[in-house]
mmCIF file of the N, C-alpha and C atoms, coordinates in Angstrom:
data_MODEL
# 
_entry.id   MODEL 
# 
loop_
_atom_site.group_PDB 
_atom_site.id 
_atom_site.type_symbol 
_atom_site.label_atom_id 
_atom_site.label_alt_id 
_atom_site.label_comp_id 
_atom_site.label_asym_id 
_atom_site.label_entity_id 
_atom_site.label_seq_id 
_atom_site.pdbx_PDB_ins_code 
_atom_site.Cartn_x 
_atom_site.Cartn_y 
_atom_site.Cartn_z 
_atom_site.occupancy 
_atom_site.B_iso_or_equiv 
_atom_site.pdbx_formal_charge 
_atom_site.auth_seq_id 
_atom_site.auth_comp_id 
_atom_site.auth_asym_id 
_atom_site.auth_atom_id 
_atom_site.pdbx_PDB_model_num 
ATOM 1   N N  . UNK A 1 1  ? 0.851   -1.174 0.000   1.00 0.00 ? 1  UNK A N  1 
ATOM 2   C CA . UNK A 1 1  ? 0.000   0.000  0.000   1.00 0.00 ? 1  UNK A CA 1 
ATOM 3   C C  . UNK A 1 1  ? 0.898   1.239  0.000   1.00 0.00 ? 1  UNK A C  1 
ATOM 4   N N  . UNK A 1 2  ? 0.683   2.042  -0.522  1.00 0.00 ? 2  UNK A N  1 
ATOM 5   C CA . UNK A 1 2  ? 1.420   3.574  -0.774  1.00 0.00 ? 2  UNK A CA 1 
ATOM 6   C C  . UNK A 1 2  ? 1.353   4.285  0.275   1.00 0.00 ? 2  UNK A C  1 
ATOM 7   N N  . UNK A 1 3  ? 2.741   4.858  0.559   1.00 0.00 ? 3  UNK A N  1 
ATOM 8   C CA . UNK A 1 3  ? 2.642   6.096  2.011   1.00 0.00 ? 3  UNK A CA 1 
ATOM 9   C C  . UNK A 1 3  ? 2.530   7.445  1.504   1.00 0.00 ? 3  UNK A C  1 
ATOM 10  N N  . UNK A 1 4  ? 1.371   7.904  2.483   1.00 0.00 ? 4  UNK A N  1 
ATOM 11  C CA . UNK A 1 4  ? 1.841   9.243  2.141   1.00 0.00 ? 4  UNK A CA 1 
ATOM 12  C C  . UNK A 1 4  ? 2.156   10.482 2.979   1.00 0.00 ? 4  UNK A C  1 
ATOM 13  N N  . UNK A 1 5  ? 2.986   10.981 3.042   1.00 0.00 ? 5  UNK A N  1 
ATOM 14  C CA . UNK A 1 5  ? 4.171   12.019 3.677   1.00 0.00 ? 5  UNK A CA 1 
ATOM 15  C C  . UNK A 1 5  ? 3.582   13.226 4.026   1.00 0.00 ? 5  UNK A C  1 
ATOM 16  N N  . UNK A 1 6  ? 3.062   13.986 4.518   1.00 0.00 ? 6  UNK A N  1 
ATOM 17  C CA . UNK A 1 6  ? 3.127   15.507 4.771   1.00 0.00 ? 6  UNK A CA 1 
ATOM 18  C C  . UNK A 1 6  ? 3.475   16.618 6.017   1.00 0.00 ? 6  UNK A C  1 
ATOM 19  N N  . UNK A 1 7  ? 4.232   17.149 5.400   1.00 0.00 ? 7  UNK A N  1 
ATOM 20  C CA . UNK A 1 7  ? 5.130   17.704 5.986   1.00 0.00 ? 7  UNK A CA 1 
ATOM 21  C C  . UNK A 1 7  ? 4.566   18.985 6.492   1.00 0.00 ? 7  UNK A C  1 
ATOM 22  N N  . UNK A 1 8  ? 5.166   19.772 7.770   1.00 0.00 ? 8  UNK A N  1 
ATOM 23  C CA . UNK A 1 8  ? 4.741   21.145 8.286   1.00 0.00 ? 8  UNK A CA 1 
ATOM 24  C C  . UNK A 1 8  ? 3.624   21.326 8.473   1.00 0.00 ? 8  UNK A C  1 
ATOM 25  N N  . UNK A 1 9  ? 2.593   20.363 9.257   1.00 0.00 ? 9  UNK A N  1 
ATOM 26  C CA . UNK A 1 9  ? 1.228   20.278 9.785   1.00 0.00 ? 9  UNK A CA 1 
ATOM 27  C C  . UNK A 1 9  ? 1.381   20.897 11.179  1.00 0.00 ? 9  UNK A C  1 
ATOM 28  N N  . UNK A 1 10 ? 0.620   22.263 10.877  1.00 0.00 ? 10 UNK A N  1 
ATOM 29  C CA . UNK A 1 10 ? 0.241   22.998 11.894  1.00 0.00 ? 10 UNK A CA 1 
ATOM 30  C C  . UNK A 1 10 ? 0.183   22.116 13.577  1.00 0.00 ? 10 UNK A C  1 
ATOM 31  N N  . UNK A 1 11 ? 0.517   22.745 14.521  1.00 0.00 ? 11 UNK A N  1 
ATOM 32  C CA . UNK A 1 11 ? 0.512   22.343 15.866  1.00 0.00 ? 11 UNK A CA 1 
ATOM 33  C C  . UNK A 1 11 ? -0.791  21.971 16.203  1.00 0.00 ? 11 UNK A C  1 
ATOM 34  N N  . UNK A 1 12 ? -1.593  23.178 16.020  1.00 0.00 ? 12 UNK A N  1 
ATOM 35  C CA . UNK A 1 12 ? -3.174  22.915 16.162  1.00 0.00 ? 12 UNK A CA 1 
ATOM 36  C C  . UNK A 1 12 ? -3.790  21.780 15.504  1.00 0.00 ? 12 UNK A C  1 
ATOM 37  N N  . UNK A 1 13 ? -3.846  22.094 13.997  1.00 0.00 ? 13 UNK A N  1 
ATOM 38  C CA . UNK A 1 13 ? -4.110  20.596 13.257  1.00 0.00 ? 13 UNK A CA 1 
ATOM 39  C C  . UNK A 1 13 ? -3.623  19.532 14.006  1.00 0.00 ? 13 UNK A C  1 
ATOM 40  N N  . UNK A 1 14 ? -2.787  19.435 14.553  1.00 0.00 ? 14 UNK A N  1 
ATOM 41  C CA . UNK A 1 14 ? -1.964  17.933 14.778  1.00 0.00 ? 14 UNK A CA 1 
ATOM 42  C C  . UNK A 1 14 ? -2.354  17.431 16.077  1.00 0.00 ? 14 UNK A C  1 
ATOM 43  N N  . UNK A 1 15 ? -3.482  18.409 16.978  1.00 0.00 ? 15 UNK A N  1 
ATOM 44  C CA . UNK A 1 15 ? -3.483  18.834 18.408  1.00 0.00 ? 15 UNK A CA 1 
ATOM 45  C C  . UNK A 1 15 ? -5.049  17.772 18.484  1.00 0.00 ? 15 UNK A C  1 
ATOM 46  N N  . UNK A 1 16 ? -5.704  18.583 16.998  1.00 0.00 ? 16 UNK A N  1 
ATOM 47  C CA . UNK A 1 16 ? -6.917  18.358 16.550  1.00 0.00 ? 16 UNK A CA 1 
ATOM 48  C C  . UNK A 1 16 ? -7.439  16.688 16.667  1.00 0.00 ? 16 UNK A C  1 
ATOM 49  N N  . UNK A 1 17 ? -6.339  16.723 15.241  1.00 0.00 ? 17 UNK A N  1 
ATOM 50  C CA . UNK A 1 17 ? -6.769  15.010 15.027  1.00 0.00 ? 17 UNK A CA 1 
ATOM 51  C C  . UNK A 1 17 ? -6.238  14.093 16.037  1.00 0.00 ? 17 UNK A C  1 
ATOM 52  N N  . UNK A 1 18 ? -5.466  14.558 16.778  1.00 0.00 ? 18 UNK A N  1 
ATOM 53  C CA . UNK A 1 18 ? -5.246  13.362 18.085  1.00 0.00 ? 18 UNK A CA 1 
ATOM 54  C C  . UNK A 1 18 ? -5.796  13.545 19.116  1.00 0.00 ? 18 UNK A C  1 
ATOM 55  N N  . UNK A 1 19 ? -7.054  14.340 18.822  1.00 0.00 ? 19 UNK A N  1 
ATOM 56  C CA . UNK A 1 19 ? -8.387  14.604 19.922  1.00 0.00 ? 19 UNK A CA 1 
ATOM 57  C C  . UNK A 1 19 ? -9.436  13.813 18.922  1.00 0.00 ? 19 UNK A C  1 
ATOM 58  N N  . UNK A 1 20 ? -9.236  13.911 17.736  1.00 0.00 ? 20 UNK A N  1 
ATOM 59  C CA . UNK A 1 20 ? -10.427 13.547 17.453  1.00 0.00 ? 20 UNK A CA 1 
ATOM 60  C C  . UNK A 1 20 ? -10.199 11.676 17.676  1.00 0.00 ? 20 UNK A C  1 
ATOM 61  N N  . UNK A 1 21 ? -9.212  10.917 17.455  1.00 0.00 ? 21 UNK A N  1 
ATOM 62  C CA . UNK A 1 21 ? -8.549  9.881  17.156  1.00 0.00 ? 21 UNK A CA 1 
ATOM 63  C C  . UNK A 1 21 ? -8.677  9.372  18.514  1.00 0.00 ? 21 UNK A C  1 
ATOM 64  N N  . UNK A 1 22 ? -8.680  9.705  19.665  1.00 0.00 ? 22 UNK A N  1 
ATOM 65  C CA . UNK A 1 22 ? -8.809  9.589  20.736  1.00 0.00 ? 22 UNK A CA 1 
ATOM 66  C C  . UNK A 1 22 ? -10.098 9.206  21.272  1.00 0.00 ? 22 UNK A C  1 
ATOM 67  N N  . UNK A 1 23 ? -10.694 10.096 20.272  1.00 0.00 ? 23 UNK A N  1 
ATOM 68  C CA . UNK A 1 23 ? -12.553 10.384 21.046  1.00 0.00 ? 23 UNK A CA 1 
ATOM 69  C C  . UNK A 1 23 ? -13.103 9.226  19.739  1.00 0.00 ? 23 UNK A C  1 
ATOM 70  N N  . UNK A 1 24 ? -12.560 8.798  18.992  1.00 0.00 ? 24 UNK A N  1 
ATOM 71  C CA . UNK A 1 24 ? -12.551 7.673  18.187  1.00 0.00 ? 24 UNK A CA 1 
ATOM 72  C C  . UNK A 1 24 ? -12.276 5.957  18.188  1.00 0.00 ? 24 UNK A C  1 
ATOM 73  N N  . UNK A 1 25 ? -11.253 6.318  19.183  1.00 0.00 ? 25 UNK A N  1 
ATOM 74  C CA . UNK A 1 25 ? -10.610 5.307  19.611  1.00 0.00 ? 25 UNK A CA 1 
ATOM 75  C C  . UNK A 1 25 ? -9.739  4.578  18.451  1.00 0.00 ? 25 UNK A C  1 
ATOM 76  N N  . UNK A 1 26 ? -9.294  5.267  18.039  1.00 0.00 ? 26 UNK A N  1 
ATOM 77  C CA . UNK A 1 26 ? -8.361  5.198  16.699  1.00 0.00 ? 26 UNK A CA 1 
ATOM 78  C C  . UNK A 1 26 ? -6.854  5.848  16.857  1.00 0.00 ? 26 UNK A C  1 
ATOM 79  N N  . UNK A 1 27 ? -6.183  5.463  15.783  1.00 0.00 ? 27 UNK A N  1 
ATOM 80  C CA . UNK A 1 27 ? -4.857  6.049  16.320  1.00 0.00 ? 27 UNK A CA 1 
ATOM 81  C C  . UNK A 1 27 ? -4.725  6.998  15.536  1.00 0.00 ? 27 UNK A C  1 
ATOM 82  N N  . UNK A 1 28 ? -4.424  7.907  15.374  1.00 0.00 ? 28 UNK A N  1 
ATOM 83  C CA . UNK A 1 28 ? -4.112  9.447  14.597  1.00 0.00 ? 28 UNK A CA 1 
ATOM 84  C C  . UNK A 1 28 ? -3.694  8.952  13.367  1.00 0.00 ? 28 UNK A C  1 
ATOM 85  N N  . UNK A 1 29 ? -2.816  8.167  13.059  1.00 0.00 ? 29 UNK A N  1 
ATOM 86  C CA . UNK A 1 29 ? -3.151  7.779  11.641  1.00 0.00 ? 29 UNK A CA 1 
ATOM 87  C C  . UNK A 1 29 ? -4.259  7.138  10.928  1.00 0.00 ? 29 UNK A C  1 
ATOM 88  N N  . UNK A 1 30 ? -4.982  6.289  11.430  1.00 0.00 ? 30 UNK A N  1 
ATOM 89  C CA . UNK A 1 30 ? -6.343  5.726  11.310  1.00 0.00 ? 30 UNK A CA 1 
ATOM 90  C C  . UNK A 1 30 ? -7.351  6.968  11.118  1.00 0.00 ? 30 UNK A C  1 
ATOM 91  N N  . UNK A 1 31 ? -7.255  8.154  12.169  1.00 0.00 ? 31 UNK A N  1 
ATOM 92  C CA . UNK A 1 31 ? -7.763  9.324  12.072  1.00 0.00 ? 31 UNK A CA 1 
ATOM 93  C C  . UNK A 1 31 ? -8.253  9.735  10.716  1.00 0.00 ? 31 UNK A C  1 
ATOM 94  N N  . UNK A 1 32 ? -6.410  10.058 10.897  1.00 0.00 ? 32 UNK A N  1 
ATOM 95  C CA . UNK A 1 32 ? -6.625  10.857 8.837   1.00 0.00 ? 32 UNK A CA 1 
ATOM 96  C C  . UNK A 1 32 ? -6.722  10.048 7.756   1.00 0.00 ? 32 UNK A C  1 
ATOM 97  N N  . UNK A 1 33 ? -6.353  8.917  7.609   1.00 0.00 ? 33 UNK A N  1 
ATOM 98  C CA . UNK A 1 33 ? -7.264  7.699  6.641   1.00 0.00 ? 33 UNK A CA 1 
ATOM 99  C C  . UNK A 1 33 ? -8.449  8.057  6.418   1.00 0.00 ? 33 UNK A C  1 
ATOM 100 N N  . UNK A 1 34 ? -9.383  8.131  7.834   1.00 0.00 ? 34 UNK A N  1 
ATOM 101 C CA . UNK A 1 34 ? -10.762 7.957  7.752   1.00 0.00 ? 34 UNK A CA 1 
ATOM 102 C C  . UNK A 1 34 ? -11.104 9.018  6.909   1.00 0.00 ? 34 UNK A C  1 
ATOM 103 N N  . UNK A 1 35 ? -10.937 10.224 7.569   1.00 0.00 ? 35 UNK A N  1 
ATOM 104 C CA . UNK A 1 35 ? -11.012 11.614 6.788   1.00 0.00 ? 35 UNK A CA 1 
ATOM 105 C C  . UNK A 1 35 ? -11.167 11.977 5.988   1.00 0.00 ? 35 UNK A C  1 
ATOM 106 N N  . UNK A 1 36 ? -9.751  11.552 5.407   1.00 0.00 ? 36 UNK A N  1 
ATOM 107 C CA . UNK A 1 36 ? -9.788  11.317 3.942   1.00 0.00 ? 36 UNK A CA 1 
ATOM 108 C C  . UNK A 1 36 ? -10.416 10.933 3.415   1.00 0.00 ? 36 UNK A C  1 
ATOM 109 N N  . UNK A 1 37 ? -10.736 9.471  3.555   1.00 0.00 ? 37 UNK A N  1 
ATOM 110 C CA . UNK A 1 37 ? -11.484 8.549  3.166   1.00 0.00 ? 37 UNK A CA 1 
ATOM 111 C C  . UNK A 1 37 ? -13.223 8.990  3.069   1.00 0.00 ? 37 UNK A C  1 
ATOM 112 N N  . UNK A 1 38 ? -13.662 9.923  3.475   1.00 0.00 ? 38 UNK A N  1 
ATOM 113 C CA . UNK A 1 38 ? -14.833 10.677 3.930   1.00 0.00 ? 38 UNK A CA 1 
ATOM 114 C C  . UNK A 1 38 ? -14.992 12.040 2.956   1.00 0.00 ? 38 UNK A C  1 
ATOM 115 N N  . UNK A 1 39 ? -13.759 12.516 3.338   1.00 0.00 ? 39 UNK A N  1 
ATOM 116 C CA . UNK A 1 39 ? -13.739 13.903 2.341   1.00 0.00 ? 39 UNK A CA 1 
ATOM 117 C C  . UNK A 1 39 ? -14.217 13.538 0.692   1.00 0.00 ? 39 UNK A C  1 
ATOM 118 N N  . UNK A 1 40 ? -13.419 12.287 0.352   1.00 0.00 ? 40 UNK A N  1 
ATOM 119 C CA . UNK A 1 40 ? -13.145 11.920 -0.881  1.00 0.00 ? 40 UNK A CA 1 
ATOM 120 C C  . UNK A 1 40 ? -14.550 11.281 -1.382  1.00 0.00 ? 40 UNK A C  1 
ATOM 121 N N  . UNK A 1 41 ? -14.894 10.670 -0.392  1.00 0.00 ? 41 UNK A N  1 
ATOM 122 C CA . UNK A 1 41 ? -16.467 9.686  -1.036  1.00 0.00 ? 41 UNK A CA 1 
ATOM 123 C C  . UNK A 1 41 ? -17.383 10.678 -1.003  1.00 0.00 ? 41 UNK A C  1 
ATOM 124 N N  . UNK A 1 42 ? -17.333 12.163 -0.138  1.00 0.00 ? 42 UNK A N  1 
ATOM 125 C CA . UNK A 1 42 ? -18.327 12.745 -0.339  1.00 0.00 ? 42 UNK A CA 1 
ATOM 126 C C  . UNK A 1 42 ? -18.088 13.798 -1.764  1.00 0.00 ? 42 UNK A C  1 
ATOM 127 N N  . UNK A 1 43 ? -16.991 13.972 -2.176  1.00 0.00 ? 43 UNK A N  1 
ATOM 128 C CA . UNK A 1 43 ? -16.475 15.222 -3.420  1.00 0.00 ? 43 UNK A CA 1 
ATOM 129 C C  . UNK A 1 43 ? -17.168 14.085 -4.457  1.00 0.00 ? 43 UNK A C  1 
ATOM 130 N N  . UNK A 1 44 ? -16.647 12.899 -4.422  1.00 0.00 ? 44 UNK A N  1 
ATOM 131 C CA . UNK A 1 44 ? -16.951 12.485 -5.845  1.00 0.00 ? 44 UNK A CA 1 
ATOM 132 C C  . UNK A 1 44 ? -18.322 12.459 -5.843  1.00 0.00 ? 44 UNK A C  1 
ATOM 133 N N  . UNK A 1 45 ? -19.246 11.730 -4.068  1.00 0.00 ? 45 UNK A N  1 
ATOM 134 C CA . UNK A 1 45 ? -20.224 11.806 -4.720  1.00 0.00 ? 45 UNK A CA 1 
ATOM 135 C C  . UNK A 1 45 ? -21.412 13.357 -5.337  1.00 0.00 ? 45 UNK A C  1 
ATOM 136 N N  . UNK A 1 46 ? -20.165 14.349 -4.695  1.00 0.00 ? 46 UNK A N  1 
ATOM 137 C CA . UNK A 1 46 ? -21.146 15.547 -5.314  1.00 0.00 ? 46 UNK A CA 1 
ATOM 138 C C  . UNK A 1 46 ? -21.039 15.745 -6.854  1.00 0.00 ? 46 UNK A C  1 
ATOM 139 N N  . UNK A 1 47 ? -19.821 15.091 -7.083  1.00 0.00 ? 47 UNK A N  1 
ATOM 140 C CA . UNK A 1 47 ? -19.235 15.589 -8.574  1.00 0.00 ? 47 UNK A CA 1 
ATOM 141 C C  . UNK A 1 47 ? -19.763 14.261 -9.574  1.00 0.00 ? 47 UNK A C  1 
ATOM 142 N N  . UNK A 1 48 ? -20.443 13.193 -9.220  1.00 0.00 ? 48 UNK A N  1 
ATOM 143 C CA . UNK A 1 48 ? -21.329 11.844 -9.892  1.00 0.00 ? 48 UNK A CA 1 
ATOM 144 C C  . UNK A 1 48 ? -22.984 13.209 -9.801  1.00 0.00 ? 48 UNK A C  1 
ATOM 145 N N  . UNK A 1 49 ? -23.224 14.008 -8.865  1.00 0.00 ? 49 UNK A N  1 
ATOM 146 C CA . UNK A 1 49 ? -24.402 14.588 -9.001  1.00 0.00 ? 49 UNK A CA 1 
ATOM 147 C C  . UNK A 1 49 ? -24.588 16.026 -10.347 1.00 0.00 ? 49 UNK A C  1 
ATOM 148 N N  . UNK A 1 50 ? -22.982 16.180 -10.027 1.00 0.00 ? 50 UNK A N  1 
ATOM 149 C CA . UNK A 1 50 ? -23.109 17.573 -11.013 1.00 0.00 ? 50 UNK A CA 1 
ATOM 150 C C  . UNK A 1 50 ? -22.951 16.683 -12.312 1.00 0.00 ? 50 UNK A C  1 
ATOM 151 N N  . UNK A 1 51 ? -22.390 15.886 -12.531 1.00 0.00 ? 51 UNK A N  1 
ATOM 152 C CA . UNK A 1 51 ? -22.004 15.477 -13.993 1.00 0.00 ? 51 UNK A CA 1 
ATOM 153 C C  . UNK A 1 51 ? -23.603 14.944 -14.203 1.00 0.00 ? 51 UNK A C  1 
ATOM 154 N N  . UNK A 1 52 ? -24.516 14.331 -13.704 1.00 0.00 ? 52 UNK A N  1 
ATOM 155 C CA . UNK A 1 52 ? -25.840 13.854 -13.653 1.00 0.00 ? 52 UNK A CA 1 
ATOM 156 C C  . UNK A 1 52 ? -26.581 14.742 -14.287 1.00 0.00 ? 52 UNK A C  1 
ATOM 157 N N  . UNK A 1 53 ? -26.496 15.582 -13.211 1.00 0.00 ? 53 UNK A N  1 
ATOM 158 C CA . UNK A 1 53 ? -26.981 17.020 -13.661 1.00 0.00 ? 53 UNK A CA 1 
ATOM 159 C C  . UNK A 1 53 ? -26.879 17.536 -14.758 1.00 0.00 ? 53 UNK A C  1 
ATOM 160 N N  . UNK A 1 54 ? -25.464 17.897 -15.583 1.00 0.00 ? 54 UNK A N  1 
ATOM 161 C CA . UNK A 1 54 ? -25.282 18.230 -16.408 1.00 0.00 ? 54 UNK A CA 1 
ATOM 162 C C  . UNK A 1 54 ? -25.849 17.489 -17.772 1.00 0.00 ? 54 UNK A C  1 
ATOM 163 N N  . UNK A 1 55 ? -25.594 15.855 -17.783 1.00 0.00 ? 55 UNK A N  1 
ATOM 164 C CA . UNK A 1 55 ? -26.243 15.213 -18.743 1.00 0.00 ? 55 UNK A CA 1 
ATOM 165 C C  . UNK A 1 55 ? -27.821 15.858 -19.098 1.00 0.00 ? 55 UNK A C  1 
ATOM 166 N N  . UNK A 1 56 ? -28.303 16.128 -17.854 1.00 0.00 ? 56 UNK A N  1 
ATOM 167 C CA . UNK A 1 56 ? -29.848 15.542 -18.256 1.00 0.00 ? 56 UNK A CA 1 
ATOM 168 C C  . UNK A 1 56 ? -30.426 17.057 -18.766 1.00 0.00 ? 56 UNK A C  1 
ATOM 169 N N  . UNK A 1 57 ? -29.281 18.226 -18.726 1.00 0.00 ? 57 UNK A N  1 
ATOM 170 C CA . UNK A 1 57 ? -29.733 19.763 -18.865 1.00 0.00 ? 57 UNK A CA 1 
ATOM 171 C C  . UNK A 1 57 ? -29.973 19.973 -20.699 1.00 0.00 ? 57 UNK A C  1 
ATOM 172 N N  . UNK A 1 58 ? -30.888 20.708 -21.110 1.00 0.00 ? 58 UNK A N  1 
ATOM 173 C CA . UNK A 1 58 ? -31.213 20.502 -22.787 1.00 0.00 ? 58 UNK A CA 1 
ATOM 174 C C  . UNK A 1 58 ? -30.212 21.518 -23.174 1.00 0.00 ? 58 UNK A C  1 
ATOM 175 N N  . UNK A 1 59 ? -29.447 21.879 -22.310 1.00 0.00 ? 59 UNK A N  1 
ATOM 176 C CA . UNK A 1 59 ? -29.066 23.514 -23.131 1.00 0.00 ? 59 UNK A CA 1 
ATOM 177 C C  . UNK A 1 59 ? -27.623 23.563 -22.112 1.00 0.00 ? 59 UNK A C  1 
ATOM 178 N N  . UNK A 1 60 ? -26.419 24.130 -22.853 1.00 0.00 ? 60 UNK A N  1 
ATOM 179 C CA . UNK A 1 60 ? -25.399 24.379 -21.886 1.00 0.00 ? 60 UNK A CA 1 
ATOM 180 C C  . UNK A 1 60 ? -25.399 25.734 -20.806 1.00 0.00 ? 60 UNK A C  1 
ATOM 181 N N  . UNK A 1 61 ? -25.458 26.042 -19.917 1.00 0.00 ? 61 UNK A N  1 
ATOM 182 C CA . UNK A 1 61 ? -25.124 27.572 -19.426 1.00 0.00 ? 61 UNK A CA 1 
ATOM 183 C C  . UNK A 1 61 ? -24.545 28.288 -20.627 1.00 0.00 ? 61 UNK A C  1 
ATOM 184 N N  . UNK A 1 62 ? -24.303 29.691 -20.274 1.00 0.00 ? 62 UNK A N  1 
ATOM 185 C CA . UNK A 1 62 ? -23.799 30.709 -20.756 1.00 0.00 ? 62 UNK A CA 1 
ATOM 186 C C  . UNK A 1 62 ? -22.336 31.237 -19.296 1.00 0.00 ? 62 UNK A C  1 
ATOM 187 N N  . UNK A 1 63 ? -21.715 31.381 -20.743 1.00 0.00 ? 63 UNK A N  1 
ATOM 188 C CA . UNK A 1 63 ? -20.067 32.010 -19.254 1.00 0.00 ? 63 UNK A CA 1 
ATOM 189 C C  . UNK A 1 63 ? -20.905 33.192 -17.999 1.00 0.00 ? 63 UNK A C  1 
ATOM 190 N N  . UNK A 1 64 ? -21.451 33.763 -18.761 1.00 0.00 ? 64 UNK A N  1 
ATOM 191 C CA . UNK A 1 64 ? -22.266 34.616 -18.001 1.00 0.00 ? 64 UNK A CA 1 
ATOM 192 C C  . UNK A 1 64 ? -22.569 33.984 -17.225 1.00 0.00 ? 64 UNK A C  1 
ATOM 193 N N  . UNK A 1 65 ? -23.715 33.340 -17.367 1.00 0.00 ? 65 UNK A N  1 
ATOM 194 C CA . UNK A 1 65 ? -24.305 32.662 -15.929 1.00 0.00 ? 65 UNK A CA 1 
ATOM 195 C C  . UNK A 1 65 ? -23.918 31.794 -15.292 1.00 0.00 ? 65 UNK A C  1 
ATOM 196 N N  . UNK A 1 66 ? -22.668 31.193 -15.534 1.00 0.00 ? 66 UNK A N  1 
ATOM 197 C CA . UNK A 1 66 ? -21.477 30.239 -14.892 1.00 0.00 ? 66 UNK A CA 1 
ATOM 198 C C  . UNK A 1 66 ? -21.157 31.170 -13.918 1.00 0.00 ? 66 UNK A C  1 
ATOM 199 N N  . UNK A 1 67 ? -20.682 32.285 -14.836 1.00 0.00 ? 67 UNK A N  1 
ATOM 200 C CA . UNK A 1 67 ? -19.864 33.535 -13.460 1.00 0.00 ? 67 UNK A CA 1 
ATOM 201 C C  . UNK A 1 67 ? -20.887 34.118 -12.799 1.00 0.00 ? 67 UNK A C  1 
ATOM 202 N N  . UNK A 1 68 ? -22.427 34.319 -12.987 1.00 0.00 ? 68 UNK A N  1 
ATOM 203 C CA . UNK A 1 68 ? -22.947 35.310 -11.961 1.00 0.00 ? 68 UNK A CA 1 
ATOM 204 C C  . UNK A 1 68 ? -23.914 33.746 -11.011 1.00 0.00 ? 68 UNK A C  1 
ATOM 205 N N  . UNK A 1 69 ? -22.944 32.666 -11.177 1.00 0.00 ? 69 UNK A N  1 
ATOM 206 C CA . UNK A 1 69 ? -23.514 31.838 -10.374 1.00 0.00 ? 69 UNK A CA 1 
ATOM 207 C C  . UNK A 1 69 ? -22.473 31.495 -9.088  1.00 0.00 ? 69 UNK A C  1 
ATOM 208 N N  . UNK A 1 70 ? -20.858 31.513 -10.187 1.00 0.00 ? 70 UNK A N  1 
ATOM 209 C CA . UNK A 1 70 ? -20.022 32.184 -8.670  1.00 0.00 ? 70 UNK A CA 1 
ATOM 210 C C  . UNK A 1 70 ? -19.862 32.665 -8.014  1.00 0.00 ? 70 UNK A C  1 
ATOM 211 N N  . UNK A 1 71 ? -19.977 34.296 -8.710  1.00 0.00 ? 71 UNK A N  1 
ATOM 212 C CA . UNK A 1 71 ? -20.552 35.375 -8.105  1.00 0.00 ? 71 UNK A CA 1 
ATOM 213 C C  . UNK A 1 71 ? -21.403 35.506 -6.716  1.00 0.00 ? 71 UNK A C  1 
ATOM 214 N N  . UNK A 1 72 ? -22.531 34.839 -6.943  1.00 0.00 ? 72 UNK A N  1 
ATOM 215 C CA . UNK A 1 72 ? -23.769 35.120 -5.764  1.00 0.00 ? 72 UNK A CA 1 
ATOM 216 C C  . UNK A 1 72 ? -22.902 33.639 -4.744  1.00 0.00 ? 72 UNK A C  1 
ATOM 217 N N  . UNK A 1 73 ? -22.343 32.881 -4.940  1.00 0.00 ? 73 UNK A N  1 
ATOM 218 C CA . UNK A 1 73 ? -21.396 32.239 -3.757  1.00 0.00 ? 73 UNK A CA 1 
ATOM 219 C C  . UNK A 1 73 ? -20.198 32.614 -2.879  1.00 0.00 ? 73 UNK A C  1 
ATOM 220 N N  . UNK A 1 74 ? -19.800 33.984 -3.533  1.00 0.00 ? 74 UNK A N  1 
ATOM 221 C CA . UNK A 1 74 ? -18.691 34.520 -2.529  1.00 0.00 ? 74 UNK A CA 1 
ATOM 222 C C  . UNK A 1 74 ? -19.502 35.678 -1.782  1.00 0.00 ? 74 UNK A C  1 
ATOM 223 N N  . UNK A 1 75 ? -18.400 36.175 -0.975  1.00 0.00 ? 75 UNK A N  1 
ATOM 224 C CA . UNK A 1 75 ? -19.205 36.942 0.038   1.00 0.00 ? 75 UNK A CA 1 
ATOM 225 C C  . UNK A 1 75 ? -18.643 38.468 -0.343  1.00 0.00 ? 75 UNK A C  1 
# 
């Protein structure tokens, strides 16, 4: 199985997940596996909804309304 390395993780972050890993009963690496493992099943499954989405639309957006759809999401 592949390792993976990251380097210069904040004190806090690192303070974090071995509270959360704890209150888990997991070991801080098991922690961020999970996490990951969570972050990732939920992106794709939003991005299996937008591509869904997109199939079933009769008409493409306009750049326009791509951008004044970013637009009304920032603050």
């Amino acid at each position: 199985m592949p390792t993976l390395t990251i380097r210069n993780v904040p004190t806090e972050t690192v303070k974090t997940l071995k509270s959360l890993a704890r209150r888990n009963k997991r070991s801080m690496e098991q922690e961020v596996r999970e996490l990951l493992q969570g972050f990732l099943a939920e992106r794709r499954s939003v991005l299996e909804q937008i591509e869904t989405s997109w199939a079933d639309q009769t008409r493409r957006p306009t750049a326009k309304e791509v951008e004044s759809w970013i637009a009304t999401g920032r603050p």
